[in-house]
C-alpha positions in Angstrom: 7.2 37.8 -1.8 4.7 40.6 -1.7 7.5 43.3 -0.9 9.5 41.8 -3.7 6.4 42.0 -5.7 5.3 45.8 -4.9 9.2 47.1 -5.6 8.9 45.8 -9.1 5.4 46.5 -10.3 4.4 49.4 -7.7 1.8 49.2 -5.2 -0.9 49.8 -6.9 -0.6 46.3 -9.5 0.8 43.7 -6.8 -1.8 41.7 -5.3 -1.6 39.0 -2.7 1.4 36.1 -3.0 -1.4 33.8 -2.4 1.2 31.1 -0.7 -0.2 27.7 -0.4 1.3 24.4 0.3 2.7 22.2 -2.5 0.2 19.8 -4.1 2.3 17.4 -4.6 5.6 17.5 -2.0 8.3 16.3 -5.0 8.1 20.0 -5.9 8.7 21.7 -2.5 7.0 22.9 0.5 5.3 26.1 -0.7 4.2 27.3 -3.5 3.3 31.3 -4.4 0.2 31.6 -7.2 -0.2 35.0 -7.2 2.7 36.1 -9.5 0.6 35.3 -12.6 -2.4 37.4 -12.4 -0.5 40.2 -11.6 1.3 39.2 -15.2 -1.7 38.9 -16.8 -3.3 42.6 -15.4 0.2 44.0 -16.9 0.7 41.4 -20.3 3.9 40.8 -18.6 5.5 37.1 -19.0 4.6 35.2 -15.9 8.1 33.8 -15.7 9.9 36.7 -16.3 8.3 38.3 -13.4 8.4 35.4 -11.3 12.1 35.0 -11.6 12.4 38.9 -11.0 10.5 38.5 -7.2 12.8 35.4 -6.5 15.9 37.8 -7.8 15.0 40.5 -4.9 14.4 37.5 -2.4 16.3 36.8 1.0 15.5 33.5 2.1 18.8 32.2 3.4 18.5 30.2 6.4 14.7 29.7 6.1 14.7 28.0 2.2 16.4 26.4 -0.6 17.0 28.5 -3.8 13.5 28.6 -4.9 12.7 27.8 -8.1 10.5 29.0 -11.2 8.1 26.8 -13.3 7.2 28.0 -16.7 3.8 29.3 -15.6 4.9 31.7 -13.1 4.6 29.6 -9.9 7.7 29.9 -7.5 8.4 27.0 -5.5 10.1 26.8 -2.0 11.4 24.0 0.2 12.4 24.7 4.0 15.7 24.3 5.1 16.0 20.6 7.7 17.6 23.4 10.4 14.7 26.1 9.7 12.5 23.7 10.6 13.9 21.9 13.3 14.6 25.3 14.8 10.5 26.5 14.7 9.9 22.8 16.1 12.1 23.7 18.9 11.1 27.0 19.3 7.5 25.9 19.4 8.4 22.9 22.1 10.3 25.2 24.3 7.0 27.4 24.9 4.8 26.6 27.2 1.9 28.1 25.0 3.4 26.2 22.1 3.2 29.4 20.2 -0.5 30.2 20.7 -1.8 33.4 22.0 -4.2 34.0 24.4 -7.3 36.7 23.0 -6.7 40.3 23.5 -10.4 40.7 24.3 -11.8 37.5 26.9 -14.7 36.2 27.0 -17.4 34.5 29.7 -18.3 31.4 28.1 -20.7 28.8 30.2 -20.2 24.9 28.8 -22.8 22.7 29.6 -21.8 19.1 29.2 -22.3 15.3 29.9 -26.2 15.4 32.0 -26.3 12.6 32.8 -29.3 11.3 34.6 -29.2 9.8 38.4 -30.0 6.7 39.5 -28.9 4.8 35.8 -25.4 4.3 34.9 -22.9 6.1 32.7 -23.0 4.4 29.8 -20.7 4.4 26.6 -23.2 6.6 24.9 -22.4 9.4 27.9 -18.5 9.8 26.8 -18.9 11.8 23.6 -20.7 14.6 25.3 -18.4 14.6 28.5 -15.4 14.5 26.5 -16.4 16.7 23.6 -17.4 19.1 26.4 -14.0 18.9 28.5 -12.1 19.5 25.1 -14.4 22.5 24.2 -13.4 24.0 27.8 -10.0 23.3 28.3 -9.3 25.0 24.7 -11.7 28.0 25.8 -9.3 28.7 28.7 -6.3 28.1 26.8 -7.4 30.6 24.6 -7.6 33.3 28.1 -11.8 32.9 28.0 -13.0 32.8 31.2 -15.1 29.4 31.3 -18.0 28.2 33.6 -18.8 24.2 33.2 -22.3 23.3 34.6 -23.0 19.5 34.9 -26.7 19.6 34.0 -27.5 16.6 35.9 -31.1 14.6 35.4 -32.1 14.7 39.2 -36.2 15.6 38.6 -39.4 14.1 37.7 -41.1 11.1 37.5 -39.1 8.4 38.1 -38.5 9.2 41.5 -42.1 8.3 42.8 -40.9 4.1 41.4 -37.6 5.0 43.0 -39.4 5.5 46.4 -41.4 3.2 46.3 -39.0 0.5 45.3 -36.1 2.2 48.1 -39.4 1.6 51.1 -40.2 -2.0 49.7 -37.6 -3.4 48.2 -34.4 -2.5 49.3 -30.7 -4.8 49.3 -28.8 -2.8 52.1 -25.8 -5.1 51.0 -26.5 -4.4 46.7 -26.8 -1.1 47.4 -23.3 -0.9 49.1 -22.0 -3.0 46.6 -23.0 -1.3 43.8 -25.5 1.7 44.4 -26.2 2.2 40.5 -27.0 -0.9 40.0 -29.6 -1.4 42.9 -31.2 1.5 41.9 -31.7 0.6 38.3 -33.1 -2.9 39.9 -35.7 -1.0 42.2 -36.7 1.3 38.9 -37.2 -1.6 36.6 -39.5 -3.8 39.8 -41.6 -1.1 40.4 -41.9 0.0 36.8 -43.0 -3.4 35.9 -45.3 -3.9 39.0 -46.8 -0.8 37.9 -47.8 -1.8 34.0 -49.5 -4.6 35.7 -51.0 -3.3 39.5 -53.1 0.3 39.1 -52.5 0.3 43.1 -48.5 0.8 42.3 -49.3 3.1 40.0 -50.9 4.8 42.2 -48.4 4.4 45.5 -46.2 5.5 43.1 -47.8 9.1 42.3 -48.7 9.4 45.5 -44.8 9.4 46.6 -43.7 11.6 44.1 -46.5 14.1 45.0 -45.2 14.0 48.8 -41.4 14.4 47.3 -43.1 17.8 45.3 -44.8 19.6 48.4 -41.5 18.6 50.7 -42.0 15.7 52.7 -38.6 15.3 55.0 -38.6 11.1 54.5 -39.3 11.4 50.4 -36.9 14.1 50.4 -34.1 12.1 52.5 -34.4 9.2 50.1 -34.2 11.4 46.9 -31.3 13.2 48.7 -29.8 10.2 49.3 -30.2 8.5 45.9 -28.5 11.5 44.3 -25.4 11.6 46.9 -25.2 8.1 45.6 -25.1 8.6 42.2 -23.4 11.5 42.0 -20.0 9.6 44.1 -20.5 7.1 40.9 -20.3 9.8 38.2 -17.4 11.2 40.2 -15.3 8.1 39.9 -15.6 8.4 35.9 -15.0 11.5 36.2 -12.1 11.3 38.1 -10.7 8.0 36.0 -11.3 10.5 32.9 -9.8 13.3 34.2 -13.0 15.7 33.3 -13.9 18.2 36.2 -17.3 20.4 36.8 -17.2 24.2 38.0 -20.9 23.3 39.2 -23.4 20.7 38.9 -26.8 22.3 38.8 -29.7 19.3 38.3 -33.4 20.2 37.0 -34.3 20.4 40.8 -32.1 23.7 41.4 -34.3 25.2 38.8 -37.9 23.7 39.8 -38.3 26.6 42.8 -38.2 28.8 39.9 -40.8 27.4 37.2 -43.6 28.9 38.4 -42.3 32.2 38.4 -40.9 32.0 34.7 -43.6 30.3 33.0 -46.1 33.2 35.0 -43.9 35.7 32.9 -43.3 34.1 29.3 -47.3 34.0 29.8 -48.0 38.0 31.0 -45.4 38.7 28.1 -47.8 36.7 25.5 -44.4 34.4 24.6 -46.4 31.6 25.6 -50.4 31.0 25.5 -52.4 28.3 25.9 -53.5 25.0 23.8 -55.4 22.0 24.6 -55.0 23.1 28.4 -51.3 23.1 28.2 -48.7 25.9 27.9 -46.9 27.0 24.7 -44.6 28.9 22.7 -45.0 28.8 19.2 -43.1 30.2 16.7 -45.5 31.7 13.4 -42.8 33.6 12.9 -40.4 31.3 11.9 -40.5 29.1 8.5 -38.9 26.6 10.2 -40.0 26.1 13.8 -43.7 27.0 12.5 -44.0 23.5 10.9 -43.3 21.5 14.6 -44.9 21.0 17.6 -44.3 24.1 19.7 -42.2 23.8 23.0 -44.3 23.3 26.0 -43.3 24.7 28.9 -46.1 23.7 31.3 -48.6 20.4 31.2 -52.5 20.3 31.1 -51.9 18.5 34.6 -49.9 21.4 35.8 -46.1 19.9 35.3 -43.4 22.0 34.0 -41.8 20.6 30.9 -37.8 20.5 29.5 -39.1 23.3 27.8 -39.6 25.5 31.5 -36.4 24.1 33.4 -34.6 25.1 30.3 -35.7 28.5 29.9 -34.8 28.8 34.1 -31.6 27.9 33.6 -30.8 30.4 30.8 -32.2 33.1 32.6 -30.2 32.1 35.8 -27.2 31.7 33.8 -27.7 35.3 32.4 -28.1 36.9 36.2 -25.5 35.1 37.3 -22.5 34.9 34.7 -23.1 37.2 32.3 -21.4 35.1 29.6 -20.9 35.9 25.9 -21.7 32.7 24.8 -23.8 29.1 26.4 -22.8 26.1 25.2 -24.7 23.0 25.0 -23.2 19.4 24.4 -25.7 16.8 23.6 -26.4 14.1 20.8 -28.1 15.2 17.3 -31.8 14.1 18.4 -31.9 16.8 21.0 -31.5 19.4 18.1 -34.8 20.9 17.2 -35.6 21.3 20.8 -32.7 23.9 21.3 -33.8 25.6 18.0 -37.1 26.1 19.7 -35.6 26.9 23.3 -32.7 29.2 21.7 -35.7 31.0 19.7 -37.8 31.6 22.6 -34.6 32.7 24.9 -34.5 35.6 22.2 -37.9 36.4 22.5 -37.9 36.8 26.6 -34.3 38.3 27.3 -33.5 40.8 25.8 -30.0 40.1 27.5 -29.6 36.5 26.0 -26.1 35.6 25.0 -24.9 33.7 21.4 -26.7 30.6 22.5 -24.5 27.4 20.8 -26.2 23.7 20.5 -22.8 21.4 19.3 -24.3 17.8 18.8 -23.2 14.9 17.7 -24.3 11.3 16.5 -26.0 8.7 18.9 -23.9 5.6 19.8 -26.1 2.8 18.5 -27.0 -0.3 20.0 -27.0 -4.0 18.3 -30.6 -3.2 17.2 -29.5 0.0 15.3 -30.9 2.3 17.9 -29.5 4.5 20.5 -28.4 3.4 23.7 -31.3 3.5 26.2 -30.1 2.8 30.2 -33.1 0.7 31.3 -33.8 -1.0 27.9 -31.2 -3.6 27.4 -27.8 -3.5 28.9 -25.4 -0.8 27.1 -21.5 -1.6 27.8 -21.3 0.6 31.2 -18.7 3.5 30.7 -16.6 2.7 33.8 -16.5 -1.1 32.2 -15.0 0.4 29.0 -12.2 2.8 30.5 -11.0 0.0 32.8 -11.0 -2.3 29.2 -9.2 0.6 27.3 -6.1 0.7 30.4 -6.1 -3.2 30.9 -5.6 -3.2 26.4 -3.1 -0.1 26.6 -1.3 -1.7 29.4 -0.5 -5.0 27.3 0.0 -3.3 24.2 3.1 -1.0 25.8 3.9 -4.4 27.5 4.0 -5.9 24.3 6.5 -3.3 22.8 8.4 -2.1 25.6 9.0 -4.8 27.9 10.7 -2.8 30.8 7.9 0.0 30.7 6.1 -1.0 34.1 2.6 0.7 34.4 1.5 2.6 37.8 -2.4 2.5 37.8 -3.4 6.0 40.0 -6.6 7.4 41.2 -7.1 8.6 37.3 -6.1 5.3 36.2 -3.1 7.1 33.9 0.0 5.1 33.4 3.5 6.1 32.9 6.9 3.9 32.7 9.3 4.3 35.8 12.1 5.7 32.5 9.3 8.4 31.9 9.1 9.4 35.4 
């Protein structure tokens, strides 16, 4: 249209065919606008030149004759064969007609985190699936992409754990369903606790022995991990997802010290109230919240720290273009402040991307907590969604005959 368009008014008047689709179908496919400002800039009738363009057109094959409306718009409609021959075409390639980038790029994804020792629950699908999609389309594209499992496996919780795993222990629960025993021990000892200052107590005490490397503590936190991890693996594995790595908050801990000593000598973070900060005066926004803390008055290392560890390890690592971060909307203003301070202490610091999403909510209207109340577990949902698809395709195609696999897929015996 454009050519057509430039051999009747010159180069210099014809602008854009500005081709868009139809509003409303009953008038074609396609519709081109441009024709009439290019009539107006020359006081030309708009129809008269429209009717010239279609004049010079040669469209056979691809569209109907198109047609002219008063105003100047031409109208096209695809032919059923032009169609069904780009449908074909597009079916036939294995890239269904996408091309990979001319210039790839390192792109790290950091998706699902969940926390060991509690259960995937529903609330955990949305980032492990939103992640999965974002990285299965990156390599489509020819990026070359890095998924990093960001797994919860620090802090704490663990000194309760210990305690609970030394006192209170079902060998035959834990077999049976190691998530589950886990969460038991948590809540016991978490509720002995509130009550008895002596738990309390045993409680820190383990976790300090876990901290400065005691071989039993560290067996048993070894061990709870292993456990949960073969858990997460098996909804993994019924969804299909897969991890390049799985780095938890405790690959980063050796590091803390050493990164928190330098955002300090660099002046990126001071002190307040005995804690260490990085504020952010500089910015409108940020200036107005708390600041992120990167180390405690008591001496711990905060989110803040283990986040600024893994970015930097990330960087010597993988040189990526791009980090990616998959996580819920209430976890948003702390990667503003950890994305802002990233900036400030590497000068090397990729396009750093937070993509969030909304918080599945439970029947009080809040989001889904593991050990307050009792969330519908994940695996119990994706065993729910095959049992319903299963009778639905029952339903409608008697003969199909389902084959549950180790990913739980289904197919009909006439598919395969």
């Amino acid at each position: 249209v454009e050519d057509a368009l430039r051999a009747i008014v010159g180069p210099d008047h014809a602008g854009p065919a500005q081709i868009k689709p139809c509003a409303d179908p009953k008038f074609g496919d396609y519709q081109a606008n441009g024709i009439m400002a290019v009539a107006k800039q020359l006081k030309q009738n708009p129809r008269t030149l429209a009717e010239q363009v279609v004049a010079r057109l040669k469209l056979s094959g691809v569209s109907e004759p198109p047609t002219v409306a008063s105003a100047g718009f031409i109208s096209f409609r695809l032919t059923p064969a032009f169609v069904a021959q780009e449908i074909n075409a597009v079916a036939n390639d294995g890239r269904i007609g996408v091309q990979q980038v001319s210039q790839p790029h390192t792109v790290v994804i950091d998706f699902s985190s969940p926390n060991v020792a509690k259960p995937l629950h529903v609330g955990h699908i949305r980032s492990t699936i939103i992640g999965d999609c974002l990285a299965r389309v990156r390599r489509f594209l020819g990026h070359r992409v890095i998924t990093d499992n960001h797994i919860g496996d620090w802090g704490t919780q663990f000194g309760m754990l210990i305690v609970g795993w030394k006192k209170h222990r079902n060998d035959a629960a834990l077999a049976a369903d190691p998530i589950a025993e886990l969460e038991r021990l948590y809540k016991l000892v978490n509720e002995q606790s509130a009550h008895d200052a002596a738990v309390r107590e045993e409680a820190k005490a383990e976790l300090v022995k876990l901290q400065r490397g005691d071989s039993e503590n560290h067996a048993i936190w070894q061990n709870i991990i292993n456990l949960s991890r073969h858990v997460f693996d098996a909804a993994y594995e019924q969804l299909d997802v897969a991890f390049d790595h799985t780095f938890g908050e405790s690959f980063y801990n050796p590091m803390l010290p050493d990164v928190v000593a330098d955002l300090q000598q660099r002046g990126i973070a001071r002190e307040s109230e005995g804690a260490l900060c990085v504020f952010f005066d500089d910015d409108p926004e940020l200036k107005k919240t708390s600041p992120l803390m990167v180390r405690k008055s008591d001496g711990g290392y905060g989110y803040g720290a283990t986040d600024m560890a893994t970015i930097k390890y990330r960087i010597e690592q993988w040189h990526p273009n791009e980090i990616i971060y998959v996580t819920d909307a209430r976890q948003k203003l702390h990667f503003k402040q950890v994305f802002k301070a990233a900036a400030k202490w590497q000068p090397t610091t990729p396009k750093l991307t937070h993509v969030w999403f909304g918080s599945i909510l439970g029947e009080d209207g809040k989001p889904l907590k593991t050990r307050e109340g009792t969330p519908v577990k994940l695996s119990e949902l994706l065993d729910e969604a095959v049992e319903r698809a299963s009778q639905s395709s029952t339903r409608r195609t008697p003969n199909c005959r389902w084959i549950r696999g180790d990913r739980s897929r289904a197919q009909s015996a006439s598919a395969r």
